[in-house]
C-alpha atoms as an extended CHARMM CRD file, in Angstrom:
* protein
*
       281  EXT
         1         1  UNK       CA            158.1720000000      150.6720000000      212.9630000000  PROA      1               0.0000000000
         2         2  UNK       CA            160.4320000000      150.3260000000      210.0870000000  PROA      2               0.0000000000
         3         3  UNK       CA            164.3260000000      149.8250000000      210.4840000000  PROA      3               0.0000000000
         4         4  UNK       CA            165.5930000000      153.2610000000      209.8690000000  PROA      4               0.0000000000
         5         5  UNK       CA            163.2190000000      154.2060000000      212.7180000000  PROA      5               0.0000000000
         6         6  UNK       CA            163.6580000000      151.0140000000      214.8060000000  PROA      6               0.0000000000
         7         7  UNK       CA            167.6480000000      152.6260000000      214.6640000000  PROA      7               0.0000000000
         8         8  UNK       CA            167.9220000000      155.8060000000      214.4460000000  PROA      8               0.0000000000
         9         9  UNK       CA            165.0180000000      157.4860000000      215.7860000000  PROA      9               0.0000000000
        10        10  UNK       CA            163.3940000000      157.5510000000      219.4500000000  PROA      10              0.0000000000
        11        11  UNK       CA            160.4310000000      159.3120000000      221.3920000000  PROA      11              0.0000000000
        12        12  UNK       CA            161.0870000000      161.1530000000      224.2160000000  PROA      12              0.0000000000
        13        13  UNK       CA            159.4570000000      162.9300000000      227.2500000000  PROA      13              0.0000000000
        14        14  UNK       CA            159.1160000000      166.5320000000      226.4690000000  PROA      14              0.0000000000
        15        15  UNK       CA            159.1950000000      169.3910000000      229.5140000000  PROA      15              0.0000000000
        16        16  UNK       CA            159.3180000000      172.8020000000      229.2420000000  PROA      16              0.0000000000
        17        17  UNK       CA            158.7570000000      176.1970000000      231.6750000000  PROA      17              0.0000000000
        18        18  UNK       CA            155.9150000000      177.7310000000      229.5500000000  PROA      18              0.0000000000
        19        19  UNK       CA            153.4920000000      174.5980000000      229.9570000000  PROA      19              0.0000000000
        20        20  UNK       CA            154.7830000000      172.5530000000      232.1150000000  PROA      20              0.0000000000
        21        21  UNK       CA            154.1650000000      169.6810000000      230.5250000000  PROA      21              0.0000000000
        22        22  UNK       CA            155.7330000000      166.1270000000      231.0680000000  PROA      22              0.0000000000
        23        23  UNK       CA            154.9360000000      163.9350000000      228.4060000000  PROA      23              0.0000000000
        24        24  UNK       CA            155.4320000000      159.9990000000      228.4460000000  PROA      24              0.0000000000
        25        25  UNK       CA            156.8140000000      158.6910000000      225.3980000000  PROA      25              0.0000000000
        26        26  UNK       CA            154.1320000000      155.8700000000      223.2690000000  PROA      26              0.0000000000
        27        27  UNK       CA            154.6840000000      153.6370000000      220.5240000000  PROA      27              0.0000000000
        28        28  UNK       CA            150.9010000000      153.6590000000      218.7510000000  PROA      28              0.0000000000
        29        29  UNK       CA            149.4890000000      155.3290000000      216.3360000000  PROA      29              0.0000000000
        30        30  UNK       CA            146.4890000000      155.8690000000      217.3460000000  PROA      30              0.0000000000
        31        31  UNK       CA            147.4770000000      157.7160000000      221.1800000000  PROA      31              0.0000000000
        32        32  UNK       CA            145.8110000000      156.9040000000      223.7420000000  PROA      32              0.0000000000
        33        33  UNK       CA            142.4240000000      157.3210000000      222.3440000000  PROA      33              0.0000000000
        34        34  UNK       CA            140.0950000000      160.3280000000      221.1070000000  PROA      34              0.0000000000
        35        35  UNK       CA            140.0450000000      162.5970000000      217.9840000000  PROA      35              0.0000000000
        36        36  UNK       CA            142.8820000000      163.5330000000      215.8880000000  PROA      36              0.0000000000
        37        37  UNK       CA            141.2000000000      166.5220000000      215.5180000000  PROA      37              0.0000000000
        38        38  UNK       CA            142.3860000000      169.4520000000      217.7310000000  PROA      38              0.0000000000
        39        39  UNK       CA            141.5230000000      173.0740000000      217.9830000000  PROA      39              0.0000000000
        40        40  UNK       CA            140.9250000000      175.1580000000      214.8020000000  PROA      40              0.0000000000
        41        41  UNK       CA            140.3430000000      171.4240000000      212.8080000000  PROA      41              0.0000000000
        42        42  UNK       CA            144.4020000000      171.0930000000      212.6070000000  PROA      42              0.0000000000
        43        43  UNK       CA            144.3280000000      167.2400000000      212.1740000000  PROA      43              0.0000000000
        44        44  UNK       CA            147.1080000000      164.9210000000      213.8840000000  PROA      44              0.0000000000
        45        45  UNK       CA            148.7460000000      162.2310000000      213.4700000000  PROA      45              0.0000000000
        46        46  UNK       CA            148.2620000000      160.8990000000      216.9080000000  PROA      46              0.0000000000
        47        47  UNK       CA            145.1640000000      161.7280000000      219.0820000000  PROA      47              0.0000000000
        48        48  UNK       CA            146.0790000000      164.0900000000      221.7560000000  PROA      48              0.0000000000
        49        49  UNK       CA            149.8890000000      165.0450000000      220.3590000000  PROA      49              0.0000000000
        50        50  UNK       CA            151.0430000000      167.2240000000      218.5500000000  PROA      50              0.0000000000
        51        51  UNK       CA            154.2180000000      165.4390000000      217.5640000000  PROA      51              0.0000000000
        52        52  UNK       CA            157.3160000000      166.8220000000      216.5150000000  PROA      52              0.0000000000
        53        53  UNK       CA            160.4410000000      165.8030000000      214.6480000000  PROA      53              0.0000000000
        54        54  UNK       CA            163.8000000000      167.2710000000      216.1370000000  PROA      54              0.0000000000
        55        55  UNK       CA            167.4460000000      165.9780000000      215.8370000000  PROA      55              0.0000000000
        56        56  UNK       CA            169.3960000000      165.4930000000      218.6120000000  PROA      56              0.0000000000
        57        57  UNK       CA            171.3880000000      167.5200000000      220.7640000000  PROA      57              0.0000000000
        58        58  UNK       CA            171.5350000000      170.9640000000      219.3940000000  PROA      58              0.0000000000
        59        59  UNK       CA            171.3030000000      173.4600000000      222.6180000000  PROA      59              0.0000000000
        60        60  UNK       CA            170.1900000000      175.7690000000      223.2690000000  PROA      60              0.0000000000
        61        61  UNK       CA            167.2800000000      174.7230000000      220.8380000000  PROA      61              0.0000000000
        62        62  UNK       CA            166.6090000000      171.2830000000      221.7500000000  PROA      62              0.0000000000
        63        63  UNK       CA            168.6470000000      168.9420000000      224.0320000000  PROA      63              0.0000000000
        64        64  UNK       CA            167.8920000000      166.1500000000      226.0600000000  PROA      64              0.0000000000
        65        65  UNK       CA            168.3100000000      167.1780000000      230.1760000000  PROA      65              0.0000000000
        66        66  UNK       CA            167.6050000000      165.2050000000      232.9910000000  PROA      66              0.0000000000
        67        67  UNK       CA            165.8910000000      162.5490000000      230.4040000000  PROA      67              0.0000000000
        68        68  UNK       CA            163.8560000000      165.0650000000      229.0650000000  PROA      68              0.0000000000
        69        69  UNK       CA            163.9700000000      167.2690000000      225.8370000000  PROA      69              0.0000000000
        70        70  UNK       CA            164.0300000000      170.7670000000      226.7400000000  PROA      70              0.0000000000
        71        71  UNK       CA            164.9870000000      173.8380000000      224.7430000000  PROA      71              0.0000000000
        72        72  UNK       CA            163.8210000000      177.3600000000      223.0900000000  PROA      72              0.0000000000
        73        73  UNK       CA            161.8100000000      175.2920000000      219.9560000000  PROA      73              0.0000000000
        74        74  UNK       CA            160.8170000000      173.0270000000      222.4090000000  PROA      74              0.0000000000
        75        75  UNK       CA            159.3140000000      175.5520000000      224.6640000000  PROA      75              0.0000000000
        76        76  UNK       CA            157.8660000000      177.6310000000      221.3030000000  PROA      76              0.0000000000
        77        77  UNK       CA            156.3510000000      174.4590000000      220.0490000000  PROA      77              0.0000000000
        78        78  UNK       CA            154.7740000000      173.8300000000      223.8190000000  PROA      78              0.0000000000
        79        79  UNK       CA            152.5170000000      177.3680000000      222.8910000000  PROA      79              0.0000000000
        80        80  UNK       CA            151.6660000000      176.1180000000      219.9400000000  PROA      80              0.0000000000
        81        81  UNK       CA            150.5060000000      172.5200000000      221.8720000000  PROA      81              0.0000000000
        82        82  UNK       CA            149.0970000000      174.4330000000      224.4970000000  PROA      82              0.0000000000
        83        83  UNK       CA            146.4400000000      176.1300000000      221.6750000000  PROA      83              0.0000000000
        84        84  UNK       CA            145.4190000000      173.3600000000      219.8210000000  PROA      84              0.0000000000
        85        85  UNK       CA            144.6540000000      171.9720000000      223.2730000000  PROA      85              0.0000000000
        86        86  UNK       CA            147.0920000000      168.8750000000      223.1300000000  PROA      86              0.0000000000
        87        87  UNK       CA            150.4080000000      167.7210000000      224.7310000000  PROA      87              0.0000000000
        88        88  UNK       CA            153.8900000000      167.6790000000      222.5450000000  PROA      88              0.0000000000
        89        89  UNK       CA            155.7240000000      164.4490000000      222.0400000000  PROA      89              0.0000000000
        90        90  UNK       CA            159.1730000000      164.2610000000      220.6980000000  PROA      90              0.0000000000
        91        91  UNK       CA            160.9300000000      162.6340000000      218.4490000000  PROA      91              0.0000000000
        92        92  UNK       CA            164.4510000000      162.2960000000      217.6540000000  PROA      92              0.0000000000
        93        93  UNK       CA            165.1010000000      161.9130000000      214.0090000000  PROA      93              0.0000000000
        94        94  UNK       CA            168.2520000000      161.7620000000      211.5340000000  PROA      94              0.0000000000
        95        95  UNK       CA            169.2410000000      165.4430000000      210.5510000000  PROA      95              0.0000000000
        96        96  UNK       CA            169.1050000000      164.7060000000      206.8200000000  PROA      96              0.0000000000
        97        97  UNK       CA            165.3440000000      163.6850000000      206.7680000000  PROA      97              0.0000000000
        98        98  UNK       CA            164.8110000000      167.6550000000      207.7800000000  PROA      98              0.0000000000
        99        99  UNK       CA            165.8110000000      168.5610000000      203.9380000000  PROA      99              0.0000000000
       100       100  UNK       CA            163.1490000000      165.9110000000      202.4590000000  PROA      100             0.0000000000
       101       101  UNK       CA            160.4030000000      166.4090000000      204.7510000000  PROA      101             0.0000000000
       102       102  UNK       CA            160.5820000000      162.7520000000      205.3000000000  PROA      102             0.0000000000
       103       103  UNK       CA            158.9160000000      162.3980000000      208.3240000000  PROA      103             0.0000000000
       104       104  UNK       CA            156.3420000000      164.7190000000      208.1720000000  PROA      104             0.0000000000
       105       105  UNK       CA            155.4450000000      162.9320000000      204.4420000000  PROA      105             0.0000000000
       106       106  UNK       CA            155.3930000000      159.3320000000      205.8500000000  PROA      106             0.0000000000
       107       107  UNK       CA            153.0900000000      160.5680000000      208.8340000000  PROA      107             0.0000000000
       108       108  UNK       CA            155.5030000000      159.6050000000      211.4030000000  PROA      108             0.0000000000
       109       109  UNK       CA            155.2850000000      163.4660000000      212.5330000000  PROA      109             0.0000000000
       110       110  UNK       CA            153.1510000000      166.6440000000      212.5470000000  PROA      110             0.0000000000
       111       111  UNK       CA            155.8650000000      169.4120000000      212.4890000000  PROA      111             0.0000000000
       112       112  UNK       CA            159.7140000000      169.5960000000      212.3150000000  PROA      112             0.0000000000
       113       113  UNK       CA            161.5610000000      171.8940000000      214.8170000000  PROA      113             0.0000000000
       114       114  UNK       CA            165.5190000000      171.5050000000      214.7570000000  PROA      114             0.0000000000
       115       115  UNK       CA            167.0290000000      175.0950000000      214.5100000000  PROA      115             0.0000000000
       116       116  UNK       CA            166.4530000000      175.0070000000      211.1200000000  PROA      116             0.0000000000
       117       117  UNK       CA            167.2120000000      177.3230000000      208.3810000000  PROA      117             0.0000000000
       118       118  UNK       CA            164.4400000000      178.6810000000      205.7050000000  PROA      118             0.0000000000
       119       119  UNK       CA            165.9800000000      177.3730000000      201.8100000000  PROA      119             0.0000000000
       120       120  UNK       CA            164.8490000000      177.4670000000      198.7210000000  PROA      120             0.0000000000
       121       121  UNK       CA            165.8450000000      174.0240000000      198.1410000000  PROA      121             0.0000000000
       122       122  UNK       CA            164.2060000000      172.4780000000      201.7070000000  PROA      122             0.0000000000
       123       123  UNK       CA            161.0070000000      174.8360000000      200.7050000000  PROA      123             0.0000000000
       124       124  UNK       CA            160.5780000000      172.1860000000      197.8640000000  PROA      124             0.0000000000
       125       125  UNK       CA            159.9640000000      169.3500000000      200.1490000000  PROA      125             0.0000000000
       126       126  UNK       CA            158.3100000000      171.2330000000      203.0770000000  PROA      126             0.0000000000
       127       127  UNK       CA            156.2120000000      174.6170000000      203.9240000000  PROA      127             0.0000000000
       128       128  UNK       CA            158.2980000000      176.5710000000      206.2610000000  PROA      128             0.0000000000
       129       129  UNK       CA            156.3840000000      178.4940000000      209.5880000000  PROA      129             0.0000000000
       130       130  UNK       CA            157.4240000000      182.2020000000      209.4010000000  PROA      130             0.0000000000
       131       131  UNK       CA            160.3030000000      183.2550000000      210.6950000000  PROA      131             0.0000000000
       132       132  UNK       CA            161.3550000000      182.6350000000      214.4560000000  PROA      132             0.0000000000
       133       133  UNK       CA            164.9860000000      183.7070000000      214.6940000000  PROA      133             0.0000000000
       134       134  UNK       CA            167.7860000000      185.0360000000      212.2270000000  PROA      134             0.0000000000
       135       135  UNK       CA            171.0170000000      183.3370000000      212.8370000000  PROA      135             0.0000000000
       136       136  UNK       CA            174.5190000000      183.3950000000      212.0290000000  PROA      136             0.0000000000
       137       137  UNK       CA            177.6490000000      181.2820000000      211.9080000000  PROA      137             0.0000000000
       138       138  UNK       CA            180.1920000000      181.1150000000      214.1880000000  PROA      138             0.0000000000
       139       139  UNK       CA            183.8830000000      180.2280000000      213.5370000000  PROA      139             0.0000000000
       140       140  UNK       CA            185.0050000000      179.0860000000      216.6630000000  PROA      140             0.0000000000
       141       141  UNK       CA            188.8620000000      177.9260000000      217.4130000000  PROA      141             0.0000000000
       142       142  UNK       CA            191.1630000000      176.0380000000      219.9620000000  PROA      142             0.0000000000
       143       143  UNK       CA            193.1160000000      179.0740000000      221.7330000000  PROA      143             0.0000000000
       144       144  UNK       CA            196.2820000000      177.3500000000      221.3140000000  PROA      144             0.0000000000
       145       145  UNK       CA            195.9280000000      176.7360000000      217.2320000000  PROA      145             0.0000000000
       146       146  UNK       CA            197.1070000000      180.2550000000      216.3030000000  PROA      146             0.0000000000
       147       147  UNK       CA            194.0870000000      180.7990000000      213.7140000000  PROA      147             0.0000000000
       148       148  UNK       CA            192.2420000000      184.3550000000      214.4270000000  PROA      148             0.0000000000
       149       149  UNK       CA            190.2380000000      183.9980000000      211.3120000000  PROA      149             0.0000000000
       150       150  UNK       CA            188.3680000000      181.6680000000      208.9920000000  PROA      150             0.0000000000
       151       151  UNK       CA            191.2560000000      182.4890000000      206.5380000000  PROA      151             0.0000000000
       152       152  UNK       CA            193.6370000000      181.5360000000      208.7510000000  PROA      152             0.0000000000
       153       153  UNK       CA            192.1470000000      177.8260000000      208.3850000000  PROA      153             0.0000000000
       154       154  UNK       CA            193.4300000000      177.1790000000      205.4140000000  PROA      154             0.0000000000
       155       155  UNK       CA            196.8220000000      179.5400000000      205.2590000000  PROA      155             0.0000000000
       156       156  UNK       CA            197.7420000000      177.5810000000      208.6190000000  PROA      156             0.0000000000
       157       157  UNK       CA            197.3540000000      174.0730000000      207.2980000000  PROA      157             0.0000000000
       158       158  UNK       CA            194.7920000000      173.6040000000      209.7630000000  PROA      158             0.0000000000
       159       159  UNK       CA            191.4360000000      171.1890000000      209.6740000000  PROA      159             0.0000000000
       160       160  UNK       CA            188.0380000000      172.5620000000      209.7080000000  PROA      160             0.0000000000
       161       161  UNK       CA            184.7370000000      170.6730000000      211.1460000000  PROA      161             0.0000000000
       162       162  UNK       CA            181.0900000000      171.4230000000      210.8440000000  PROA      162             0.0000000000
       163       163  UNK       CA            178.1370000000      169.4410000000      211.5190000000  PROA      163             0.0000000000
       164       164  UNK       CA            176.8750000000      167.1370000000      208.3400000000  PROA      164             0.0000000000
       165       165  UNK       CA            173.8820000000      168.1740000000      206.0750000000  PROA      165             0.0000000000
       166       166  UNK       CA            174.2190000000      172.0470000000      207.5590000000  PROA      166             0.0000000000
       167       167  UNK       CA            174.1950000000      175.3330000000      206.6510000000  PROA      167             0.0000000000
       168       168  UNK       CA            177.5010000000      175.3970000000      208.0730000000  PROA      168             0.0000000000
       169       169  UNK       CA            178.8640000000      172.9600000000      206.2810000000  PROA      169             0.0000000000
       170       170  UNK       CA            177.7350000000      174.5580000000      203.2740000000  PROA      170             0.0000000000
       171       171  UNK       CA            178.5170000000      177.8200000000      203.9560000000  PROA      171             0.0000000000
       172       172  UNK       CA            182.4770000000      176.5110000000      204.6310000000  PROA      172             0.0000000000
       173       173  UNK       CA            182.1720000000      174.2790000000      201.2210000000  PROA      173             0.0000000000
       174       174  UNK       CA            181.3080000000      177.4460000000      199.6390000000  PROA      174             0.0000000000
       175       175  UNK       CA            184.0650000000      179.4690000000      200.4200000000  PROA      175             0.0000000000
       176       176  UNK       CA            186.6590000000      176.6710000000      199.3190000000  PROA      176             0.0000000000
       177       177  UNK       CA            187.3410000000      174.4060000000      202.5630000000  PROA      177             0.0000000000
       178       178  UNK       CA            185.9790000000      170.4300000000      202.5630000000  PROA      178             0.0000000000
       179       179  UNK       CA            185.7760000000      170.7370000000      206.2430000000  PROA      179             0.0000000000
       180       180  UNK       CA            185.3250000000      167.4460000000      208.4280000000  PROA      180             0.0000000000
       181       181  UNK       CA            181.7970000000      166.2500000000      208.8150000000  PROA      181             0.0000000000
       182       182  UNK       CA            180.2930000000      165.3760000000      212.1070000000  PROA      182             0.0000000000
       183       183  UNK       CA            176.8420000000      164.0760000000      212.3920000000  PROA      183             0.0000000000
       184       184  UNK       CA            175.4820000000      166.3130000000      215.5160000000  PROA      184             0.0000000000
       185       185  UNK       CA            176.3610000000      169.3680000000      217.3190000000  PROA      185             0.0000000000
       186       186  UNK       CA            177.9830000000      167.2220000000      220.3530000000  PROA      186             0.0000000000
       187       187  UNK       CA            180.4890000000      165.3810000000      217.8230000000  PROA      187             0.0000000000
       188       188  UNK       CA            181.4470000000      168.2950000000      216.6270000000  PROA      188             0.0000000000
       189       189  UNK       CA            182.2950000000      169.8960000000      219.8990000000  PROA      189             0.0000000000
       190       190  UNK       CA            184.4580000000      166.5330000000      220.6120000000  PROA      190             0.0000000000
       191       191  UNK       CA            186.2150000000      166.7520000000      217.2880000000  PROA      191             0.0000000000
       192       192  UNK       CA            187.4630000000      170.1790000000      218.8270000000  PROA      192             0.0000000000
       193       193  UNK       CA            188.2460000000      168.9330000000      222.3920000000  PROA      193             0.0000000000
       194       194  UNK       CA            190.2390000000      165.9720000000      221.1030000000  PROA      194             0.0000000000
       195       195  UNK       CA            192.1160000000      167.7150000000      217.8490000000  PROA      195             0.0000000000
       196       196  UNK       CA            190.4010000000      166.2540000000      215.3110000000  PROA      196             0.0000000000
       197       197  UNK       CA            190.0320000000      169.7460000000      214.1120000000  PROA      197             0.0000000000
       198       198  UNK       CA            190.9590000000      172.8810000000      215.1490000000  PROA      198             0.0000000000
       199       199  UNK       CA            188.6880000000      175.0690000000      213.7750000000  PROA      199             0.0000000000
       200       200  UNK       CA            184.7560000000      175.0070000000      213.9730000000  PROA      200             0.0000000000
       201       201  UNK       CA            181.5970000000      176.8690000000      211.5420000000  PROA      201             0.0000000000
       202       202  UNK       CA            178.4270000000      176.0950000000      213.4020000000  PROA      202             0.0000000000
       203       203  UNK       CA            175.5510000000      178.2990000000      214.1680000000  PROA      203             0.0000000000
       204       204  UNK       CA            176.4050000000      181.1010000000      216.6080000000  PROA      204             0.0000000000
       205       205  UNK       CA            173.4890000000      180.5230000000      219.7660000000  PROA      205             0.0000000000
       206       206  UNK       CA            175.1960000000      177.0740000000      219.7380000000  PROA      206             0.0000000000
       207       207  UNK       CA            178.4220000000      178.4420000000      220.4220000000  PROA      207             0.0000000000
       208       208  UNK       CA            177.0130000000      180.8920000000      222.8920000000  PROA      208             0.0000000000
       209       209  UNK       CA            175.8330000000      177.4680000000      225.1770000000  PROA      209             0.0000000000
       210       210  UNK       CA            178.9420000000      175.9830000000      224.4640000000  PROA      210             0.0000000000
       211       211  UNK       CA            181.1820000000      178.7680000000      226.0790000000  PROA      211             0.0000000000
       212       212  UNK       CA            178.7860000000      178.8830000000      229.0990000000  PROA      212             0.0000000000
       213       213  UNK       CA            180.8760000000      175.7310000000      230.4880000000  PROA      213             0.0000000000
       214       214  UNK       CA            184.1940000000      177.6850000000      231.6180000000  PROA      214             0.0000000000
       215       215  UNK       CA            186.6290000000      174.6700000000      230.4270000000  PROA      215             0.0000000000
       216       216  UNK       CA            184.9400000000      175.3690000000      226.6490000000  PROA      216             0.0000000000
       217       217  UNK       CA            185.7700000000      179.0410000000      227.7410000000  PROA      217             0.0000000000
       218       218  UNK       CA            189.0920000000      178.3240000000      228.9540000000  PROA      218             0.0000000000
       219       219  UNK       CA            190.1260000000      176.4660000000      225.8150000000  PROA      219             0.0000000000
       220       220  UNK       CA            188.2780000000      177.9280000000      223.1090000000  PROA      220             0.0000000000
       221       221  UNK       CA            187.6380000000      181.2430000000      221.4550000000  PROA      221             0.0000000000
       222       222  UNK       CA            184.9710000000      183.0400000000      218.8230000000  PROA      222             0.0000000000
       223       223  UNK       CA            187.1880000000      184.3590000000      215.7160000000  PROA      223             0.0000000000
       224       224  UNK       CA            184.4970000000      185.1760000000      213.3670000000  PROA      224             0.0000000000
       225       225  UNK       CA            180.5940000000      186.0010000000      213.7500000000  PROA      225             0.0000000000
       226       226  UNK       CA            179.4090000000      185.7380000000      210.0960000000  PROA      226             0.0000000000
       227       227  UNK       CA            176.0680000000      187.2250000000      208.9580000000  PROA      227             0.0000000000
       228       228  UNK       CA            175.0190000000      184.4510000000      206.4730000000  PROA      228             0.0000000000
       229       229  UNK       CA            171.6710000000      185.7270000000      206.0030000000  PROA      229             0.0000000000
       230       230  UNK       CA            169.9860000000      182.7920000000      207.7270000000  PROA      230             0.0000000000
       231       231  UNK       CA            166.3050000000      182.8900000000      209.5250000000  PROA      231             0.0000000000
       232       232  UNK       CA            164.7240000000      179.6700000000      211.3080000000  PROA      232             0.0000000000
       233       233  UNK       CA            161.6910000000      178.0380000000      210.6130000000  PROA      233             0.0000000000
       234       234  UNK       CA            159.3100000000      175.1940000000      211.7330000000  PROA      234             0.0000000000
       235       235  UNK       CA            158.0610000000      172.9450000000      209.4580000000  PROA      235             0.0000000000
       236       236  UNK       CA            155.1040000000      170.6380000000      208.0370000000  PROA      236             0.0000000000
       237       237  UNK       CA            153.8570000000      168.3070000000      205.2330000000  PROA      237             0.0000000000
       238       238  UNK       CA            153.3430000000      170.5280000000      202.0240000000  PROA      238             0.0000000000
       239       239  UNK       CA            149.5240000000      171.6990000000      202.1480000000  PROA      239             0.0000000000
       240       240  UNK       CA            149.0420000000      171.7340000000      206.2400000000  PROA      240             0.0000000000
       241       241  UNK       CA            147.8590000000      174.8140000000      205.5600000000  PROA      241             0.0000000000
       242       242  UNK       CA            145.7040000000      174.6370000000      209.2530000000  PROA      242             0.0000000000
       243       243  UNK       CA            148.8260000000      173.4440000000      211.7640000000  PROA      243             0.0000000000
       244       244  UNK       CA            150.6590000000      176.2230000000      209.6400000000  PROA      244             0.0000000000
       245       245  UNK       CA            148.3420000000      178.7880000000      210.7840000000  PROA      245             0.0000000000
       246       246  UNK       CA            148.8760000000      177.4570000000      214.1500000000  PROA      246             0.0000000000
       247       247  UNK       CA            152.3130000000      177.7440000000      214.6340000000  PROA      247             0.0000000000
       248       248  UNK       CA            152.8510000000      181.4340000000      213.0440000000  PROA      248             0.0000000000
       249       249  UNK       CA            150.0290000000      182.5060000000      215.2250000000  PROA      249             0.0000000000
       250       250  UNK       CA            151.7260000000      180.9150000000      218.2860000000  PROA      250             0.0000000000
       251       251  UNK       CA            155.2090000000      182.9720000000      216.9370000000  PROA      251             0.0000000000
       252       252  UNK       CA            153.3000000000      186.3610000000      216.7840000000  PROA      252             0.0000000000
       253       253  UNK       CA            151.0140000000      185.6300000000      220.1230000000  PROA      253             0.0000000000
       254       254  UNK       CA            154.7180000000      185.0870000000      221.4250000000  PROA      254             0.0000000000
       255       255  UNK       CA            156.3000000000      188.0740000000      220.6880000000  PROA      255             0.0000000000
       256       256  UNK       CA            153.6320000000      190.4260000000      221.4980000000  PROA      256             0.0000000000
       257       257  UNK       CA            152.8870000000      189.1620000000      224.9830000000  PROA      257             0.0000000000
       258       258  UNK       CA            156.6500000000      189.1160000000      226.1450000000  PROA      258             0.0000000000
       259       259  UNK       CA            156.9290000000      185.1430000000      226.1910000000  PROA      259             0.0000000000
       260       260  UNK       CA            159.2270000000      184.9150000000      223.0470000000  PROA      260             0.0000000000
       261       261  UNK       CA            161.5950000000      187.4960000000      224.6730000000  PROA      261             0.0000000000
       262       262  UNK       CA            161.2770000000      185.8260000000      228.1860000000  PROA      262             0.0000000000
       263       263  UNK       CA            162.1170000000      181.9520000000      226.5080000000  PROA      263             0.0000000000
       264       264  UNK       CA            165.0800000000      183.9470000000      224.5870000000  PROA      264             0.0000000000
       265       265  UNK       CA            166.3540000000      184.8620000000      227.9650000000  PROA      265             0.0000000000
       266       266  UNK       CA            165.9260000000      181.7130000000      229.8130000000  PROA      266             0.0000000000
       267       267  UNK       CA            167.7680000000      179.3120000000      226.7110000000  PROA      267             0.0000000000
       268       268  UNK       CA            169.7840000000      181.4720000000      224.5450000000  PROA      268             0.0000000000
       269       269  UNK       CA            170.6710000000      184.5990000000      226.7210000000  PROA      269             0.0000000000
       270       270  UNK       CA            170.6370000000      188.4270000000      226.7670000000  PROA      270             0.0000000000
       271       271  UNK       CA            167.7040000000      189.4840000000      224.7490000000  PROA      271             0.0000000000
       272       272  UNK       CA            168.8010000000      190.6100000000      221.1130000000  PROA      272             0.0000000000
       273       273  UNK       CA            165.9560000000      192.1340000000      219.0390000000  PROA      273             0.0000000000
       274       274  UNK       CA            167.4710000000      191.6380000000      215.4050000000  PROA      274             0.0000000000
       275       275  UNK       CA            167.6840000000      188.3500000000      215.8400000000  PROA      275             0.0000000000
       276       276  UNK       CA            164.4700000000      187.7010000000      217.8760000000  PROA      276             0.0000000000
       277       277  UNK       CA            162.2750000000      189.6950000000      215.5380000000  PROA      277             0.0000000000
       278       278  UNK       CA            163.1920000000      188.2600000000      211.8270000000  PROA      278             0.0000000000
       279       279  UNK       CA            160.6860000000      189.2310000000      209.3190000000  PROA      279             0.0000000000
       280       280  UNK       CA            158.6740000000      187.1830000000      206.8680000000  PROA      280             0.0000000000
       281       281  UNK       CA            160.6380000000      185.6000000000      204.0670000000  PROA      281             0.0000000000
């Protein structure tokens, strides 16, 4: 295990409601024995896992509860487990290794599943599943800062906070503000709480879980809803062309049997067909 892993990332159980699966964490390469081989000839990088690369918390997509790592990519991922016949294993990985593919290059992982938006630039590193969700950013505000726009940021004097190595953050450093940079979704909720900042741009569905929890409710409020043209993809290593196959099928098995719509309900909330159904890219 080298340092930046030995520091920064960890593996952790995995549950969710599709497979039910409970997965203890190991620390070998090699599993616990068998053929790296799965169904379809998808190879792994550990025998009986399919493991996957996600960045910690970002609800409602993946978020450690009750010691275990639940979410909607967690549960999606589970179908795609559940058909090559293996268990999914998490782990928890700096943000920025998502752009470079990282992980998935240096074997550590199979896939990459972090709410994660389809680029250009991240398509250089990494192939990108098809589409699973179209997102947007959300501009969200203490109620007592008088801002009722993103405008109102920067006319008010006021400070501005995303999450670091986002869309979000780009999207805000692309429309003129150098907004404060948080390194996960939870830090950036704090920086709110405690007036670091008194503005927010961070993906919508986040937001959405956020405001579930009536003090967030009480003390916060949604002043913008911006269409940024963003869809969400998994990734793996450039050339997996097999586990690639895997996962889209898993998407499209999903969302003609019901089960993508029924996950959408249980983690992100009422069902909303533009963004469930993005199409190819």
């Amino acid at each position: 295990m080298n340092t930046l892993l030995g520091r920064r990332a960890r593996i952790l159980a995995a549950t969710t409601a599709t497979a039910g699966l409970v997965l203890v964490a190991g620390c070998t390469s090699s599993g616990n024995g068998g053929s790296k081989t799965a169904a379809g000839g998808v190879q792994l990088v550990k025998a009986g896992r399919l493991t996957t690369c996600t960045h910690l918390p970002y609800p409602p997509f993946q978020s450690e509860i009750n010691g275990k790592v639940q979410g909607f990519d967690v549960s999606l991922i589970d179908l795609v487990a559940k058909d090559l016949g293996v268990k999914q294993q998490i782990l928890d990985t700096p943000f920025e290794n998502f752009k470079t593919g990282a992980f998935l290059n240096s074997g550590q992982c199979d896939l990459a599943a972090a709410g994660m938006t389809i680029t250009p630039e991240r398509k250089k590193h990494v192939d990108f599943s098809d589409p699973y969700f179209n997102a947007t950013q959300a501009v969200l505000v203490d109620k007592k800062s008088g801002i009722d726009s993103l405008a109102d940021v920067k006319a008010k004097g006021k400070k501005l906070g995303a999450q670091a190595q986002t869309t979000g953050e780009d999207y805000a450093r692309s429309k003129g503000y150098d907004p404060v940079s948080f390194h996960s979704s939870d830090a950036v909720l704090n920086g709110l709480r405690t007036g670091q900042v008194q503005a927010v741009v961070i993906d919508y569905p986040v937001v959405q879980g956020w405001l579930k929890d009536k003090a967030n409710a009480d003390a916060f409020k949604v002043v913008g809803n911006l269409n940024t043209g963003e869809q969400y993809g998994f990734t793996v290593k450039k050339g997996n062309a097999k586990l690639l196959a895997a996962v889209n099928k898993a998407i499209a098995a999903a969302k003609a049997d019901g089960t993508y719509k029924k996950l959408y309900e249980q983690w992100i909330g009422p069902y909303d067909a533009a963004a469930a159904s993005p199409a190819a890219s």
